[in-house]
N, C-alpha and C positions, 0 to 999 in steps of 0.2 A: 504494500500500500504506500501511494508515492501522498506528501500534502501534510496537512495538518491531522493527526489520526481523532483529535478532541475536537469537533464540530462547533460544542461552543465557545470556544475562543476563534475572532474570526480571521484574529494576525498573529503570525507565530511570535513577531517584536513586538512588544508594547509598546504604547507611540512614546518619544520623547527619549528610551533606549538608543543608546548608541548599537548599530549591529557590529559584529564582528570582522565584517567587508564593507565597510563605509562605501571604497571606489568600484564596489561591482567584480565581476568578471571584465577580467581583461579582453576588449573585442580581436585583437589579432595581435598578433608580435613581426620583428621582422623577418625572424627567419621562416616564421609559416608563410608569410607573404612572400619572398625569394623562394621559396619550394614549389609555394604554389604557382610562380610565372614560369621557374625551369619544367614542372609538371606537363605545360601545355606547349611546351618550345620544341623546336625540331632539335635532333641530337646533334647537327653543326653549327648550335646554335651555343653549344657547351665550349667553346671555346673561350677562354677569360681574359678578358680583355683590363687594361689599364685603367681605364675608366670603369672600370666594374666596383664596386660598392665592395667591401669586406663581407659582408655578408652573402650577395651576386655571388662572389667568386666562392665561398664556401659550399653553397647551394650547390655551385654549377661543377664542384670538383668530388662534392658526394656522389652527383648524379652519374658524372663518367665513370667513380667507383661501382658502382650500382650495374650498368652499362658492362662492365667487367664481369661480374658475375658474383662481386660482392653482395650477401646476403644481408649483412649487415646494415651495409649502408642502404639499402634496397628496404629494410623496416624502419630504420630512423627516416627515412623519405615521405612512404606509407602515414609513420607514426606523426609526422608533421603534418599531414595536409588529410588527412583524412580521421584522424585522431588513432588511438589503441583501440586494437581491438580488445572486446570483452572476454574475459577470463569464468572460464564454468567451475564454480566451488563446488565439490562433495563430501557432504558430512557425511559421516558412517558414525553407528552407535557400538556400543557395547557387544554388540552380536554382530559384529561387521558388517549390515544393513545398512544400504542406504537409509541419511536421512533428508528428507524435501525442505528444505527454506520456508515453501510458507507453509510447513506444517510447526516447524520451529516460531513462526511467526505469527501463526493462529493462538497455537499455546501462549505464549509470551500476552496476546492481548486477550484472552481470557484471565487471567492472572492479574493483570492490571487493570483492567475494568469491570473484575465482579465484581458486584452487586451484595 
């Protein structure tokens, strides 16, 4: 369950609380943006030029690693411009049985909203 799971309250901050991320999520950084222009560039386009920004030419010297066969550099690329991928947890119990998330999570709010 994604939100507020206690209905009535209708802000997770109480007004006048300072939140813990005043500035937000950061909207893009430089190097995702250099990834993301080398992403759509033709592969002689990876050539690094003088005028190329630090960042430009970082971008553009992953991506001819990557180009090689580097794998590496091939998920730092991925990992910039399209984010991580998501990773699948499994709980096992006592009896080496899986255990389900929201079954751990159904419990969990039983417990704390009986009644």
């Amino acid at each position: 369950m994604r939100g507020n799971p206690d209905k009535t309250k209708p802000y997770r901050w109480e007004k006048g609380c300072p939140s813990p991320n005043p500035g937000g999520r950061p909207k893009r950084t430089p190097y995702t943006d250099a990834h993301r222009q080398i992403a759509e560039s033709t592969v002689k386009d990876l050539t690094i030029k003088d005028s190329d920004s630090v960042v430009m030419a970082v971008a553009k010297a992953l991506a001819r690693e990557a180009l090689k066969g580097k794998i590496q550099a091939a998920t730092e690329i991925a990992n910039r411009v399209e984010g991580t991928a998501r990773q699948r947890l499994e709980f096992t119990g006592r009896d080496s049985e899986p255990i389900q998330v929201e079954d751990i999570h159904d419990k969990l709010m039983e417990k704390l909203f009986k009644e």
